[in-house]
N, C-alpha and C positions, 0 to 999 in steps of 0.2 A: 288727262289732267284730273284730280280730285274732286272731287263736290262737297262743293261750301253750301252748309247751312245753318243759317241764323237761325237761334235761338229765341225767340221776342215778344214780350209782352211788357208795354207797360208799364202795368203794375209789378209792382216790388213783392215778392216774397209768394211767388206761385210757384219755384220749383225749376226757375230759368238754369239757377248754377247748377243744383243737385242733376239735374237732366241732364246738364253737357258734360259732367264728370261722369257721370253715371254709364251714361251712349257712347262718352269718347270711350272709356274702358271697355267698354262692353264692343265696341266693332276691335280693337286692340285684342278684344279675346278670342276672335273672328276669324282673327287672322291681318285684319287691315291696320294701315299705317296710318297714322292719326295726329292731328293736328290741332290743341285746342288754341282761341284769342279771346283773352278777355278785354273785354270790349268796356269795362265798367270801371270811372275812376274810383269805387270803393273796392274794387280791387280784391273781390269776395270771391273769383274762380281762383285767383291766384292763390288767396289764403289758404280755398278749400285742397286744394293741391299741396298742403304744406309750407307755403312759402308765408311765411307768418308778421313778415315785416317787409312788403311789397314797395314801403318809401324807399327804402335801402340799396334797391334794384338801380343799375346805372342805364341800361338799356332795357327800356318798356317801347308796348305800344305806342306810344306818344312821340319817342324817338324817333322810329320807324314811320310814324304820319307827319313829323315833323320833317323829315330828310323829303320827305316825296314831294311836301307845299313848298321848298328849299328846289325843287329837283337836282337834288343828290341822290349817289347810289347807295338803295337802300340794302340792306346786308340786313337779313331776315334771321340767320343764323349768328350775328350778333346778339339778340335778343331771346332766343329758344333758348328754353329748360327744359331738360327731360326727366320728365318724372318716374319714378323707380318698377310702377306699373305699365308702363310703355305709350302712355300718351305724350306728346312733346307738349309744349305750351308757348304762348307768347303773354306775359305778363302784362298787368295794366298795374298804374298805383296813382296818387293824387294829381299826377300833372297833366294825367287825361282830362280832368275837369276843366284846364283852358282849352282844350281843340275844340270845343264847342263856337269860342267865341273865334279865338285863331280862323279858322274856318268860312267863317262870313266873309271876307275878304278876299278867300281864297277861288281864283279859276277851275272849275271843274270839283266845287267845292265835295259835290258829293261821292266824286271815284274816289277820292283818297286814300280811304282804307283798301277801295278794289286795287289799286293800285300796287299795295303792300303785298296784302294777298295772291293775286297775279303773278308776284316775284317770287313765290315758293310753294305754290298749291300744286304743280306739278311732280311735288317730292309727294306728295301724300293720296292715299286715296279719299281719306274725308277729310276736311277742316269745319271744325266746328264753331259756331260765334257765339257767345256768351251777350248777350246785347246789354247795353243799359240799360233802367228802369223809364223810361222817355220815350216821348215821340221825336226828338231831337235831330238833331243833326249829325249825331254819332250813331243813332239806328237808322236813318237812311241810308247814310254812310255800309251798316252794315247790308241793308235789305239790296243796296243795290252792288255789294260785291259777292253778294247769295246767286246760289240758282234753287234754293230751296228752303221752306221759311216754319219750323214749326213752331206751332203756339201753345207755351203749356195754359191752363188756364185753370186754377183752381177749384174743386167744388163749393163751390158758395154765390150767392146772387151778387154780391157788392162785386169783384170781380170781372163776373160773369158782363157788368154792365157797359165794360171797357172793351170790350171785344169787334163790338160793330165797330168803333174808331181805328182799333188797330185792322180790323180786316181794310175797312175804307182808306188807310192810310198805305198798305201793301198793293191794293189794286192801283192808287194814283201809280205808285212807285213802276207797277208794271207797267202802264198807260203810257209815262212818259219820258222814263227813266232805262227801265232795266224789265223790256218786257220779255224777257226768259224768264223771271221769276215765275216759281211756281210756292202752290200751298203742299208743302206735306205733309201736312196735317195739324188738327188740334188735338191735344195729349191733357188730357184729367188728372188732375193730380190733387194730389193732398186728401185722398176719399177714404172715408172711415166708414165702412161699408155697414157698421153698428149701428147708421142712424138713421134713420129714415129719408131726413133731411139731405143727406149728400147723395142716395139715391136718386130723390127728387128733382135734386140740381142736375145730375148725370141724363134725366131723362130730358129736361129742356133742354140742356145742350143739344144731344142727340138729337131730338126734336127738331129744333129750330136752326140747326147747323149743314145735319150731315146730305139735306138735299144736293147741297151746293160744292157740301167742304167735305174732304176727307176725314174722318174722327178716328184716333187709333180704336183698337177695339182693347186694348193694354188699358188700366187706366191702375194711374201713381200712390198707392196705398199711405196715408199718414199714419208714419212709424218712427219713434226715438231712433231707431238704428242710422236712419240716414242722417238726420241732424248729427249725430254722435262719429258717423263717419267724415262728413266735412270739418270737424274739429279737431280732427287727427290728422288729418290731410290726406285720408286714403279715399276709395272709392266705397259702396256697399258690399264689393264682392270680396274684395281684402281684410272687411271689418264685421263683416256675417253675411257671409256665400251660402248657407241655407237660407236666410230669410226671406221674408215675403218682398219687400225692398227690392234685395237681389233678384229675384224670384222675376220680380214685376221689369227691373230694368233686362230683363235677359230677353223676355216675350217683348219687349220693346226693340230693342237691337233686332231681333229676327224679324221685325215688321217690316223695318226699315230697309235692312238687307232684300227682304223680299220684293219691298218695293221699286228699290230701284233695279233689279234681276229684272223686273216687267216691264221696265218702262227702258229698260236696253232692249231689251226681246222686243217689243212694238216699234222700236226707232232702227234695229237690224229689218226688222220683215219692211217699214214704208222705205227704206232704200235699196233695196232689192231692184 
């Protein structure tokens, strides 16, 4: 089966969507089959993917979580787009904003989306979660249909201050939820290596982080090319495949790749 993982912080505008466009393309260039879900009723993976008017969409996310609280059969390829660089997609648009509330109500409130996911992650070798900007009920939702949870995190302190919560809120999730979750890591982003200042931030993360937590050694360059990318609806490698952007999401994808080649290789050798 595939490995899902969440995308998740939080805070809004660290680099959540650009990262899952970014990685989806990028294992798509790998060779693997790819599955991204936006998970966000502003519906900013979907846009960044081209789809520019995501209200218009007849079958979203929201469909597919709504069929599953329904238990109805949910039809996952009802809903997939395939995007012209090879990542497929599951759309989100504004009516994701009730399953929050829908939700409370609901038995097993928080497999929902694993539920979704579950019914077509065996097509793919990655699926990727685009999370909302929340500690909500639509990223538990995601964290616990994950088995793997990266956190981009901006260089900057404001940020940076949000992090203990989201770490303390992935551990409950492993504690009593979904303890196969793992950390794969925290990923830097947004770093203008010009300043002193995003330095600095890089090194407290480090710092104060990588005791415990994995930290890419990659970290997210703040560059026009990728905003400029998501406005077109391509990825950075279709919109400037030399650039540093590109450059950074490539060293990225090989980390990832790598990491999980090692953690198959240590789960071959303890079954032996």
């Amino acid at each position: 089966m595939g490995k899902v993982i969440a995308i998740a912080n939080q805070k809004g505008g660290v680099g959540k969507t650009t990262t899952t466009v970014n990685l989806g393309v990028g294992l798509v260039n790998e060779g693997k089959k790819v599955l991204l879900v936006d998970c966000d009723a502003q519906g900013s993976l979907t846009e960044s993917l081209g789809y520019q008017e995501p209200d218009k969409l007849d079958v979203t996310l929201s469909t597919l979580m709504q069929r599953s609280m329904e238990e109805q059969p949910i039809v996952p390829e009802d809903a997939i787009l395939h995007h012209k660089e090879g990542v497929d997609l599951i759309p989100a648009n504004i009516e994701l904003s009730g399953m929050e509330t829908a939700l409370v109500n609901v038995m097993s409130r928080e497999r929902v989306l694993k539920n979704c996911i579950d019914s077509v992650k065996d097509k793919y070798d990655y699926v990727l979660i685009d999370c909302t900007p929340s500690l909500g009920m639509l990223t538990i939702n995601s964290l616990v249909a994950a088995d793997e949870v990266i956190i981009p995190v901006q260089a900057h302190y404001l940020p940076l201050k949000g992090l203990e919560q989201l770490v303390s809120t992935v551990t409950k999730v492993q504690r009593q939820i979904n303890p196969d979750l793992k950390f794969n890591g925290i990923l830097i982003t947004m770093v203008d290596k010009r300043t002193l200042y995003n330095k600095e931030v890089s090194s407290v993360i480090r710092l104060n982080y990588s005791k415990y937590l994995k930290i890419f050694k990659t970290e997210i360059p703040d560059t026009v090319k990728a905003a400029e990318a998501s406005a077109v609806g391509r990825s950075v490698y279709a919109h400037d495949d030399k650039g540093i952007a590109a450059e950074a999401y490539k060293n990225l994808t090989k980390e990832v790749l790598n990491d999980g080649r090692s953690r198959n290789k240590h789960r071959e050798e303890y079954t032996r």
